[in-house]
Each structure stands twice: as structure tokens, then as C-alpha cells.
C-alpha positions as CSV (number, residue, x, y, z in Angstrom):
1,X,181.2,47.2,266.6
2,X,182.7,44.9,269.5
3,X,181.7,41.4,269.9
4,X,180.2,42.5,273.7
5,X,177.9,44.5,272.1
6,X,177.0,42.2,269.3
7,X,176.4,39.5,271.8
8,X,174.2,41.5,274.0
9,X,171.9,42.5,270.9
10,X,171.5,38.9,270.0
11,X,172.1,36.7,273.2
12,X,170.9,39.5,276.2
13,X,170.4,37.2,279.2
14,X,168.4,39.4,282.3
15,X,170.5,39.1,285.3
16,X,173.8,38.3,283.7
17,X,176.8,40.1,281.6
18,X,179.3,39.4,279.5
19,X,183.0,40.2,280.8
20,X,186.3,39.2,279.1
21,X,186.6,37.8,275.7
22,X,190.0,36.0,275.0
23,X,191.2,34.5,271.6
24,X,192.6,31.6,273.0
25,X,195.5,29.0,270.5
26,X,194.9,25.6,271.8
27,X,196.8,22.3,269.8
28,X,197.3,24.9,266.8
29,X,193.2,26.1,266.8
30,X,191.8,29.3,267.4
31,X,188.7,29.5,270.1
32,X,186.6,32.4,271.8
33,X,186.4,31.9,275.3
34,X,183.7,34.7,276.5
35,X,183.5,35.1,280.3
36,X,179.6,35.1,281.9
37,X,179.2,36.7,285.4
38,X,176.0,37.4,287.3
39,X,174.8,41.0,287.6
40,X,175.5,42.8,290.8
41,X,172.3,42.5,292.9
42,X,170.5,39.6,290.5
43,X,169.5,36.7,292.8
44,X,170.5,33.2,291.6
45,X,167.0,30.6,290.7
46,X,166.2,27.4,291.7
47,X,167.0,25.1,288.8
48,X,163.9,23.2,290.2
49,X,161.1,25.8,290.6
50,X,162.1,28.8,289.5
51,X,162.0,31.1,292.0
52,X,165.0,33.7,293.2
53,X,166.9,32.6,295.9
54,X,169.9,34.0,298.1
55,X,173.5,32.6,297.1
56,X,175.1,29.6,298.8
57,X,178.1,29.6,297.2
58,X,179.6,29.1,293.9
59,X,180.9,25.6,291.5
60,X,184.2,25.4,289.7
61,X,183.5,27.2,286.1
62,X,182.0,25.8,283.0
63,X,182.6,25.9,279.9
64,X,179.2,26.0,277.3
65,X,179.5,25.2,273.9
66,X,177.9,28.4,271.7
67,X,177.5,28.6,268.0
68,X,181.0,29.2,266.1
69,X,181.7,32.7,264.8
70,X,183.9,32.8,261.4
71,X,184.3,29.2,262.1
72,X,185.6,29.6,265.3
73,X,184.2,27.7,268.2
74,X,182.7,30.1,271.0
75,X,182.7,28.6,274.9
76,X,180.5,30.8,277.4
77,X,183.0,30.2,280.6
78,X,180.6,30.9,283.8
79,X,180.7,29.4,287.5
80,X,177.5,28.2,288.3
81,X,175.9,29.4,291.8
82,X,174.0,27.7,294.4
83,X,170.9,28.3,295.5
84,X,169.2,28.1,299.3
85,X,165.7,28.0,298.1
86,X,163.1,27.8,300.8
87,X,161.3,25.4,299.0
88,X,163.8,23.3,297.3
89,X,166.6,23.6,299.8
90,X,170.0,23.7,298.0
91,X,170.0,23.4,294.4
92,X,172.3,24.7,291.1
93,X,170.9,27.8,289.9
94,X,169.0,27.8,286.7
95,X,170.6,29.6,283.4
96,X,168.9,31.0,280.4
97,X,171.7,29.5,277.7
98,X,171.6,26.2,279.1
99,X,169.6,23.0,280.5
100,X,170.5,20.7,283.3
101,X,173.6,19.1,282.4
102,X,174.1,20.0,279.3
103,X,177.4,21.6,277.7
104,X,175.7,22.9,274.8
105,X,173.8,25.9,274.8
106,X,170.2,26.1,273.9
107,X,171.1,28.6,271.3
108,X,173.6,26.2,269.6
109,X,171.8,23.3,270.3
């Protein structure tokens, strides 16, 4: 079984998928850098209210702390979008694995 589709039976996220994995050797340690990218055709929401919004444009990536597999620490990499909401104005979209600021995911945390 691959790890995309081991991640998308435990950790499915509507409007987003899973691209590249990489096994990455940084200062002689192993990590998992897994690559998040929206779904084509999923509008971005307003970290404030919630509701879909069309795309302003988008951050530099992120990296997200997940929980390690075979002691080996997993980062979510994923370029956060911004939002025009109506109501709101502009605001960073809102993700499922993550709140506000926070580098950790809500899985791990």
C-alpha cells in the first residue's frame, strides 16, 4: 500500500490532495516532506467566517508539523491561499490540519 493512499484513508481533507512525498536527509536525519495542494475547482475559506471565497493569491509555503511515521518526522508542505471574502475582505484561508498560526497540526497536536 503507498503512503498517499494510507494518508487519504486516515487524514482525507475535502477540497485538498496529497501530491509528492520526498524522503528528505537533513544534518544526517531522515524526514517526510508530503506536498498539500488545493483541489482543482475547491474555493479557498475565510479563516474568519467560514465561508468559500474566490482566490487572491497565494503565501510562500509552509511547512506543518504531522505525527512521525517509523520515527520519522512528517511535515505537510502547503502554500496557503488568500481569500477576497465579501464579508471579511482579504483574509488567509482556513485549513482543516491546522489553526491560526500554528505549525503543528491538529492531528499531532
Amino acid at each position: 500500500m503507498l503512503l498517499k493512499s494510507i494518508l487519504n484513508r486516515i487524514q482525507f481533507h475535502h477540497g485538498f490532495v496529497f501530491g509528492s512525498i520526498r524522503l528528505v536527509e537533513k544534518a544526517a536525519r531522515l524526514l517526510l516532506e508530503i506536498e498539500i495542494r488545493p483541489r482543482k475547482g475547491s474555493r479557498p475559506l475565510c479563516s474568519v467566517c467560514g465561508n468559500p471565497g474566490p482566490g487572491y493569491d497565494t503565501l510562500k509555503v509552509r511547512r506543518f508539523e504531522f505525527v512521525p511515521l517509523w520515527g520519522i518526522p512528517v511535515f505537510f508542505l502547503y502554500a496557503m491561499r488568500r481569500v477576497d471574502c465579501p464579508r471579511c475582505g482579504i483574509k488567509v484561508e482556513r485549513v482543516p490540519w491546522a489553526e491560526g498560526k500554528n505549525h503543528l497540526t491538529t492531528t499531532y497536536a
